[in-house]
C-alpha positions in Angstrom: 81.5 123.3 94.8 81.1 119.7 93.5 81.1 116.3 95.5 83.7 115.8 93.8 86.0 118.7 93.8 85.5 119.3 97.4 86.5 116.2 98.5 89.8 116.1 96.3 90.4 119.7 97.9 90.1 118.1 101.2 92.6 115.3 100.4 95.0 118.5 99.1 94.7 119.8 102.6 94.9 117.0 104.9 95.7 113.7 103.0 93.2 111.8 105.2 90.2 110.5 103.3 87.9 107.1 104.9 87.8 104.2 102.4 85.6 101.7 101.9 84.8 98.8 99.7 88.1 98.3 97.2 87.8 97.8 93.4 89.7 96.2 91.0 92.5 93.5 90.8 96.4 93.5 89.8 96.8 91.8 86.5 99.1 88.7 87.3 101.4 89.8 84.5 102.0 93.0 86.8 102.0 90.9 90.1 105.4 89.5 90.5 104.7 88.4 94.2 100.8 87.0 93.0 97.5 88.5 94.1 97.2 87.2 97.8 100.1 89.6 98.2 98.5 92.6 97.6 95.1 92.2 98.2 94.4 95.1 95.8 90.6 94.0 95.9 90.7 95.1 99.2 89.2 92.2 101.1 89.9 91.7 104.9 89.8 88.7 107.1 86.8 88.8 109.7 86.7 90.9 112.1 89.2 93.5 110.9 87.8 97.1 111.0 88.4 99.0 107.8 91.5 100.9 107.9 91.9 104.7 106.7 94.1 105.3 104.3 96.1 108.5 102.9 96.7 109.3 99.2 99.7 109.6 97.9 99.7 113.2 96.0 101.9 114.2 93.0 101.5 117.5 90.9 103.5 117.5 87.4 103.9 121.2 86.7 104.9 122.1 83.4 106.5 125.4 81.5 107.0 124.7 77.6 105.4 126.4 75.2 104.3 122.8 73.6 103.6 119.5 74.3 106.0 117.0 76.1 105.7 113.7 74.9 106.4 110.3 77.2 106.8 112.1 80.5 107.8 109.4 83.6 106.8 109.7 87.0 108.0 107.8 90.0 110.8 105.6 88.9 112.2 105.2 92.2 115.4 102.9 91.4 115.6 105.0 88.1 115.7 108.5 89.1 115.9 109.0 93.1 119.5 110.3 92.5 118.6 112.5 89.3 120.9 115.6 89.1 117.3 117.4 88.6 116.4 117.9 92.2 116.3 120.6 93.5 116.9 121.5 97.8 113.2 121.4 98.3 113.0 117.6 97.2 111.2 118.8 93.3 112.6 117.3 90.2 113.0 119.1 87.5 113.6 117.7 84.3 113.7 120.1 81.4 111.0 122.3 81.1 108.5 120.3 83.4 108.9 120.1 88.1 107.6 117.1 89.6 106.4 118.0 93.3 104.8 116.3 96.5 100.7 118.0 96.9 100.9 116.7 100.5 102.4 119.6 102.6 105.9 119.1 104.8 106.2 115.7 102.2 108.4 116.5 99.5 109.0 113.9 96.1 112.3 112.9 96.7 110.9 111.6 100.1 108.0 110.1 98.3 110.3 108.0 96.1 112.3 106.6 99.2 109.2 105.6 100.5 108.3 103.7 97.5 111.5 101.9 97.3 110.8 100.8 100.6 107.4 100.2 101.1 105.7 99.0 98.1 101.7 99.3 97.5 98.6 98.9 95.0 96.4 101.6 93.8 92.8 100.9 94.0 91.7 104.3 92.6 93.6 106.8 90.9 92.4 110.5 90.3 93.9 112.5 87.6 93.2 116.4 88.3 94.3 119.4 85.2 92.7 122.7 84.5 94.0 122.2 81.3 91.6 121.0 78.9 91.9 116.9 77.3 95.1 116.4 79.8 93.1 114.6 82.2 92.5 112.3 78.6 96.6 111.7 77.8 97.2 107.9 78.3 99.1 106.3 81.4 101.6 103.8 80.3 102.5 101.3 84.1 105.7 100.1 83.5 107.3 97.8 85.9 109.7 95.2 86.2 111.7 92.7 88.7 115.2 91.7 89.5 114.8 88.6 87.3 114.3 90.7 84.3 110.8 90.2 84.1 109.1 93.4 82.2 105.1 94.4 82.3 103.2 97.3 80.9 99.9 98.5 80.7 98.5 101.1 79.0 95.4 103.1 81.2 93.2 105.1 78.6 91.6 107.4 81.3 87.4 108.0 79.6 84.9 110.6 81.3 81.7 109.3 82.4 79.1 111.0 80.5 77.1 111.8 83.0 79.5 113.8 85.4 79.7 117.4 85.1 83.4 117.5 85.9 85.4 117.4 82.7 89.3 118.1 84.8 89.0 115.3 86.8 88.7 111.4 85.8 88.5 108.9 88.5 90.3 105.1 87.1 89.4 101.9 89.0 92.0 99.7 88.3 94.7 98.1 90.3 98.3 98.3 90.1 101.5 97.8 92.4 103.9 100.5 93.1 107.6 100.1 94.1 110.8 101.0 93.5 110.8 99.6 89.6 107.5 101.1 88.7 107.4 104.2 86.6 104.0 106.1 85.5 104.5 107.1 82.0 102.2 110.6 80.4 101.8 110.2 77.3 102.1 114.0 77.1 102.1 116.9 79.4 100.1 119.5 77.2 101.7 123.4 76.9 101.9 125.1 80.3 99.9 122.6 82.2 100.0 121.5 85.9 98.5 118.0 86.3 97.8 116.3 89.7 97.6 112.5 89.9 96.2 111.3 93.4 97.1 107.6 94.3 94.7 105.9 96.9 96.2 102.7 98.6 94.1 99.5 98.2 96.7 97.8 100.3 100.9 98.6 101.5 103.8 96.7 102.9 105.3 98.1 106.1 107.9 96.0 108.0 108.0 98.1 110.4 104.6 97.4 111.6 106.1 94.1 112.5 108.1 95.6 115.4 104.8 96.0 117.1 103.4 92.6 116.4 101.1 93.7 113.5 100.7 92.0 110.1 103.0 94.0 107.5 100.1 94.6 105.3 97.6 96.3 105.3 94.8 96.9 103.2 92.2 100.0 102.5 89.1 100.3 100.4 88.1 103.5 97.9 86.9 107.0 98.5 83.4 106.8 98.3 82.7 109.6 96.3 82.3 108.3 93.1 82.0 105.2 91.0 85.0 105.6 88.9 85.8 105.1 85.7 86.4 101.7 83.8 89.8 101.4 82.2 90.1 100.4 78.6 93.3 98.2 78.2 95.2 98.1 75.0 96.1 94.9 73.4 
């Protein structure tokens, strides 16, 4: 078994990978709040011990026959009360389940924690054993209450010297809440498609009950370099 492909196993299992040294920075077109508030580089003040961090893990499980073009994930405010979900906390829409890869977790949860407690992804990992779906485009869409829209599109590349051809690792920040949606450009036939979200940094206001700072920030698995993501004009 690879570096590579043990460790994302191990995150399946327990969700609790170390981090360390963030990359990558939130466009300020997608940063409605401003940089500072994210710290999606993942820098610290001195003195502060890196924190550990658990990845956010979403399998997209499809059962048509053919392609499905412009498939969203996440969505919070958009789809939390879809008629597609199912008692166990799956969506289903159509042909294609969305489900929680982090056990007693489910994806209906997942959303209400988004709405809630908004983050930035410092490295995302896109996992098929379908062959090129690992290649379809990502499409961030976001948006605030002042009507401001953003989008970028993430054109996931394979470094050419890793072994690995169902897994791409993208290095590039982005914010998660409730208004951002993950578009696929398209789930391929009968595919099952994880997408692992590592925190570079969260918002808890909770932690403020305790006397801690509601943010936090994380660093990177260090088990690869990642991949550079190409953005369209």
């Amino acid at each position: 078994m690879s570096n590579v492909r043990r460790y994302l196993s191990n995150a399946r299992q327990s969700a609790m990978e170390s981090f360390s040294n963030a990359d990558g920075f939130i466009d300020q077109d997608l940063s409605f709040t401003g940089d500072d508030f994210f710290r999606a580089d993942g820098g610290m003040a001195m003195g502060q011990d890196i924190q550990t961090s658990q990845p956010y893990i979403i399998n997209v499980t499809s059962t048509s026959g053919s392609a499905v073009s412009n498939f969203d994930v996440l969505g919070s405010y958009q789809y939390i009360n879809n008629a597609g979900f199912q008692t166990n906390g799956n969506l289903v829409q159509g042909s294609i389940t969305i489900s929680s890869g982090i056990p007693n977790i489910n994806y209906q949860e997942m959303l209400y924690q988004f709405m809630n407690n908004p983050y930035s992804v410092g490295l995302t990992y896109i996992q098929s054993a379908t062959t090129n779906q690992v290649l379809q485009t990502l499409a961030v869409n976001t948006r605030d209450a002042n009507g401001n829209l953003a989008q970028k599109t993430l054109v996931p590349t394979i470094d050419p010297y890793q072994q690995q051809t169902n897994i791409i690792a993208m290095k590039y920040a982005y914010r998660i809440d409730g208004f951002t949606k993950i578009t696929i450009a398209q789930v391929l036939a009968n595919a099952t498609v994880s997408l692992y979200f590592y925190p570079a940094d969260n918002i808890n206001l909770a932690r403020a009950l305790g006397g801690q700072a509601v943010s936090r920030q994380f660093g990177t698995p260090p088990v690869t370099n990642g991949q550079t993501i190409k953005l369209r004009a």
